[in-house]
C-alpha positions as CSV (number, residue, x, y, z in Angstrom):
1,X,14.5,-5.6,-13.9
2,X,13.5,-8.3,-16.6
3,X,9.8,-6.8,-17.5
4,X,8.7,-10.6,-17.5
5,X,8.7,-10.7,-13.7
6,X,4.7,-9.8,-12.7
7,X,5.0,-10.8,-9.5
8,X,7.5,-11.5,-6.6
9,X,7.9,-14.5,-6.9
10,X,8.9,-14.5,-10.1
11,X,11.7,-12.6,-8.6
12,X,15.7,-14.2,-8.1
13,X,17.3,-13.7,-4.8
14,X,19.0,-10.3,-6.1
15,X,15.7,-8.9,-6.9
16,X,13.5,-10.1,-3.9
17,X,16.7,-8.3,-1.8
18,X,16.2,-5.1,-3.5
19,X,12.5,-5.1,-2.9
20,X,12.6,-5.8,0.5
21,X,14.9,-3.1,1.1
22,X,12.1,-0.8,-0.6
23,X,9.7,-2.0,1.3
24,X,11.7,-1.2,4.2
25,X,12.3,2.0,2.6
26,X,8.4,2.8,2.1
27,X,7.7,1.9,5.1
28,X,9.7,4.5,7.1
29,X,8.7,6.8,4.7
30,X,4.7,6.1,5.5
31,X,5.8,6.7,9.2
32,X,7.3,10.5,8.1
33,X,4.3,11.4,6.2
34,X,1.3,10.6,9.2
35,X,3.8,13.0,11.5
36,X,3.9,15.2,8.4
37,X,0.1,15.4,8.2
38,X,-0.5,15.4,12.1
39,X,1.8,17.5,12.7
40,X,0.0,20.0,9.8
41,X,-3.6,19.4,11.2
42,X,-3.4,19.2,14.8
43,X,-0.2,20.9,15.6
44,X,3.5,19.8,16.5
45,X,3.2,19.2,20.3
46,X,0.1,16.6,19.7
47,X,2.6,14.8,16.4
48,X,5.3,14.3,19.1
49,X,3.2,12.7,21.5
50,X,1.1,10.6,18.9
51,X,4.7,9.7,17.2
52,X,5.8,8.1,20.5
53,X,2.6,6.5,21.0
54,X,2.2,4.8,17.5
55,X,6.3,4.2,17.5
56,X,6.0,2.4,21.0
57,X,2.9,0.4,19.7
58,X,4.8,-1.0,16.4
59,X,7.8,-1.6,17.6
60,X,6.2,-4.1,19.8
61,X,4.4,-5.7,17.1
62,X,7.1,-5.8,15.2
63,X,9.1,-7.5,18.0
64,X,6.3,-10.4,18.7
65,X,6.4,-11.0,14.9
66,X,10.1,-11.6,14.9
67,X,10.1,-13.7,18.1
68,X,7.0,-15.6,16.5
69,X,8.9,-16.2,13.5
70,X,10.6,-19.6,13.0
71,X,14.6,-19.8,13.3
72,X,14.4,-20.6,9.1
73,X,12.9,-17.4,8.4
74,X,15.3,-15.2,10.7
75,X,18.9,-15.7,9.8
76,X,21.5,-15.8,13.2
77,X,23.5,-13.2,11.4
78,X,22.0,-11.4,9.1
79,X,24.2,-11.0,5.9
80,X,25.6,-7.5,4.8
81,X,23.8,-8.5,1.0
82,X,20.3,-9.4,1.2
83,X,21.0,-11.7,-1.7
84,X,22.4,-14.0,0.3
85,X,19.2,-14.8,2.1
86,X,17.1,-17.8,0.3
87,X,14.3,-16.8,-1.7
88,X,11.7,-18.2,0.5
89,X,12.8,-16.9,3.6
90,X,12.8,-13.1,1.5
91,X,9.3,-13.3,0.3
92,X,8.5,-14.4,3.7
93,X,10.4,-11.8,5.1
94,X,8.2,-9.2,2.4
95,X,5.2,-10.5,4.6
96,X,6.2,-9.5,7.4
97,X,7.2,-5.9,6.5
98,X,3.9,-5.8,5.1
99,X,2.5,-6.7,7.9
100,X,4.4,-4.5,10.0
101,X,3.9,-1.6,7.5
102,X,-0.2,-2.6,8.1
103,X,0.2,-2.7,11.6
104,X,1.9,0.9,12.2
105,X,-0.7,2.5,9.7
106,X,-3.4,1.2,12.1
107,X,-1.8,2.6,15.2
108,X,-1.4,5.9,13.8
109,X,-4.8,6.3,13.0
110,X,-5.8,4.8,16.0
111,X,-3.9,7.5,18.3
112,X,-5.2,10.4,16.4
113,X,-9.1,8.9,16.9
114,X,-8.7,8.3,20.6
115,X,-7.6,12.2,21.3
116,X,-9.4,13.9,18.4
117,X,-12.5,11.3,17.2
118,X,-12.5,9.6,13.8
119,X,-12.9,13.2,11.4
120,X,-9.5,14.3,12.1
121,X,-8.2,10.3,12.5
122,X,-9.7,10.1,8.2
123,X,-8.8,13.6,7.2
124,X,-5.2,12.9,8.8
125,X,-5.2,9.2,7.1
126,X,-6.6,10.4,3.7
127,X,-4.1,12.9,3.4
128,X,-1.0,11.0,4.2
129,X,-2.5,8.2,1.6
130,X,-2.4,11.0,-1.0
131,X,1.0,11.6,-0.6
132,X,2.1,7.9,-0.2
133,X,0.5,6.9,-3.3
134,X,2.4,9.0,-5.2
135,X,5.5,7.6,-3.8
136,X,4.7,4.1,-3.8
137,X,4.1,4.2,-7.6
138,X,7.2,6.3,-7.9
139,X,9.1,3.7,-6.1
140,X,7.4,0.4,-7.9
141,X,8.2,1.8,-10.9
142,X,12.2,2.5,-10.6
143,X,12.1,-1.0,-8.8
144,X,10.8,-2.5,-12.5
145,X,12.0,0.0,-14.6
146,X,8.5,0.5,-15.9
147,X,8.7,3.3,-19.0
148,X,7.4,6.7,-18.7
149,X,3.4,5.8,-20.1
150,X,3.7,1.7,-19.5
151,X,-0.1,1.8,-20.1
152,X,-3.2,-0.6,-18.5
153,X,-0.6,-3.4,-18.7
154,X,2.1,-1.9,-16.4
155,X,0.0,-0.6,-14.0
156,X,-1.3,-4.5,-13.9
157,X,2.1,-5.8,-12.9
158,X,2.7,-2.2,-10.7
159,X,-0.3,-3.2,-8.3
160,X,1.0,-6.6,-7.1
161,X,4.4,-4.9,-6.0
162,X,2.2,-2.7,-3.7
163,X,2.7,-3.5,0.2
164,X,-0.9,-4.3,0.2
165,X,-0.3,-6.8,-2.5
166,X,1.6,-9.1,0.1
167,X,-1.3,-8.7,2.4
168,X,-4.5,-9.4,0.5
169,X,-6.2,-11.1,-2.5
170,X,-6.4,-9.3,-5.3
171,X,-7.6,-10.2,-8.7
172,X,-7.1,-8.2,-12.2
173,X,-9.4,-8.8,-15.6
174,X,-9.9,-6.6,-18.5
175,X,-13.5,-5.6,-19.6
176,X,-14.8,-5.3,-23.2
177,X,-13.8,-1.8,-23.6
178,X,-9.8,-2.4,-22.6
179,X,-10.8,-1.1,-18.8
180,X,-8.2,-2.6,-16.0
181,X,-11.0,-4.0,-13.5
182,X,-9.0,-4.7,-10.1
183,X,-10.5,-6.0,-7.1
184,X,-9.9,-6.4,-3.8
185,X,-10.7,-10.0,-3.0
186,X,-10.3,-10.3,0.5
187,X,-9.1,-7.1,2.3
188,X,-7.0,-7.9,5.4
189,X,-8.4,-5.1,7.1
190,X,-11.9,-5.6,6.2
191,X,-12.0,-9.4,7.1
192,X,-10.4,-8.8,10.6
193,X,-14.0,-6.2,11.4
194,X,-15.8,-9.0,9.9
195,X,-14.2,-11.5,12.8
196,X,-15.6,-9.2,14.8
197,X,-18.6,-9.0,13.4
198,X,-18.0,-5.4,12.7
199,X,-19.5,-3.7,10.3
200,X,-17.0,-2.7,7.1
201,X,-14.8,-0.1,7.5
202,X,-16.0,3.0,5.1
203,X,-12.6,3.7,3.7
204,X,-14.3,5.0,-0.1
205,X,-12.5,8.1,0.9
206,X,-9.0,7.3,1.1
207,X,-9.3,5.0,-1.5
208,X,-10.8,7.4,-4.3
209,X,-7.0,9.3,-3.2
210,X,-4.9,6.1,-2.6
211,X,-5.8,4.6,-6.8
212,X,-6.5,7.4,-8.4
213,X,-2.8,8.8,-7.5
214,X,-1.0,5.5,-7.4
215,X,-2.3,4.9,-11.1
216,X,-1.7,8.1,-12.6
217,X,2.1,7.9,-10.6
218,X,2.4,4.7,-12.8
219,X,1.2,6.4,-15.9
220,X,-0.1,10.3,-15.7
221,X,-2.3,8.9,-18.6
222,X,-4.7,6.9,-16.1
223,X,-7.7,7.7,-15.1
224,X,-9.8,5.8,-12.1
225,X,-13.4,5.0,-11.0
226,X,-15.0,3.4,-8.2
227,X,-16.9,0.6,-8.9
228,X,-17.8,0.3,-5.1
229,X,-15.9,0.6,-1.8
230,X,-17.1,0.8,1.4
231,X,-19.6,2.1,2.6
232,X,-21.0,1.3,-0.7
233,X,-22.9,-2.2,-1.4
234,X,-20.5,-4.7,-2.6
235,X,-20.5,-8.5,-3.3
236,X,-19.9,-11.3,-1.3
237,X,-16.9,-11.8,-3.8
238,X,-14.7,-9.0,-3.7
239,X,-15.1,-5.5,-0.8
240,X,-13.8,-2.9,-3.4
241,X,-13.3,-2.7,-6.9
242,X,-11.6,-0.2,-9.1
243,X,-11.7,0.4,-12.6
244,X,-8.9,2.2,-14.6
245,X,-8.8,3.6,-18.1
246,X,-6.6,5.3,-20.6
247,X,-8.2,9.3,-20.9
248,X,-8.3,10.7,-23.9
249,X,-5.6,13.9,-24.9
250,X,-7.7,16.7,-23.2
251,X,-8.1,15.0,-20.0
252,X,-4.3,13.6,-20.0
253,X,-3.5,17.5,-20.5
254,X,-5.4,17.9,-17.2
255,X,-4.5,15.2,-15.4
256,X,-0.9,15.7,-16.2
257,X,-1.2,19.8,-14.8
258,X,-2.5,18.0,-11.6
259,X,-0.4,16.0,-10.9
């Protein structure tokens, strides 16, 4: 993939196809690591009951959104190459995968906390996040054929090929010392509780797993700290933000053994 595409839609109709289908791809594989972790925490009968709950519940989410959808962005037939499709109607169709992908995450947690409380709903949801971090950065960067240490700079371009990239704002800036600063400008999750006039969810937990491993899975040179996250104090501008770094050669010797 040409390493000037940053974001998709900088992507042609051959390359939006191919991420879709990984999305697709990540998706199913998000779905087999919750069952993997339930399954490990609260035991095989509870995973095949929680597994048809959550499966019922997105499926019919997923089935409103494509009955929502307009006859533009759903083909009649679909075509046996995904390169066929129009650009637009592929990044919309990225959306909603994302959206879907969103959508049976939340279920998942949500059938774990009604039988076992919120502990085992965050321990289950951290753990599966470790694992699909790792993953996700694995498949982002085959997708652009990032190099084995593409640095600050390919991690940049690695974050907005996330499935929470087609979801919510995010914004990138480098600080005085060559630190990535990411933030996340408007969380979809976050700004649906504050509809609500919830209180924020504290997800600091999964998200000290979820950046830390996605970065070093883009570059095992990477470190990461939390700038904040719920349910730390933030701004009005941004809910979490993240800063990344290149370590020096004893921690990359480390890091590297850890991962």
């Amino acid at each position: 993939m040409n390493n000037t595409v940053d974001r998709p839609e900088d992507m042609d109709q051959q390359q939006l196809s191919a991420l879709l289908a990984d999305m697709l791809h990540r998706m199913t594989v998000h779905e087999t690591l919750w069952f993997r972790e339930v399954e490990h925490q609260l035991g095989m009968d509870n995973a095949l009951e929680i597994m048809d709950e959550a499966w019922t519940a997105t499926r019919d989410i997923s089935k409103r959104r494509l009955q929502e959808a307009s006859a533009s962005l759903i083909p009649a037939v679909i075509p046996s190459d995904l390169s066929a499709i129009p650009s637009d109607t592929l990044l919309s169709l990225l959306d909603m995968t994302a959206k879907n992908w969103l959508a049976q995450d939340g279920v998942w947690f949500q059938a774990v906390e009604k039988r076992f409380g919120m502990n085992d709903a965050k321990r289950c949801n951290d753990s599966t996040w470790g694992r699909f971090s790792v993953f996700e950065a694995a498949s982002v960067k085959k997708l652009l054929h990032l190099e084995e240490h593409p640095g600050l700079s390919g991690l940049e371009r690695a974050l907005n090929f996330r499935l929470y990239g087609r979801l919510n704002k995010q914004s990138c800036r480098y600080d005085d010392t060559g630190a990535l600063i990411f933030t996340m400008d408007r969380c979809r999750v976050q700004a649906a509780r504050k509809r609500k006039q919830l209180s924020d969810y504290p997800c600091k937990s999964a998200g000290l797993v979820e950046y830390s491993r996605f970065a070093a899975g883009i570059d095992n040179r990477i470190m990461t700290e939390c700038i904040c996250c719920p349910p730390d104090e933030h701004p009005a501008e941004y809910d979490c933000g993240w800063r990344f770094y290149l370590a020096s050669s004893e921690a990359h010797v480390i890091m590297h053994n850890f991962f």
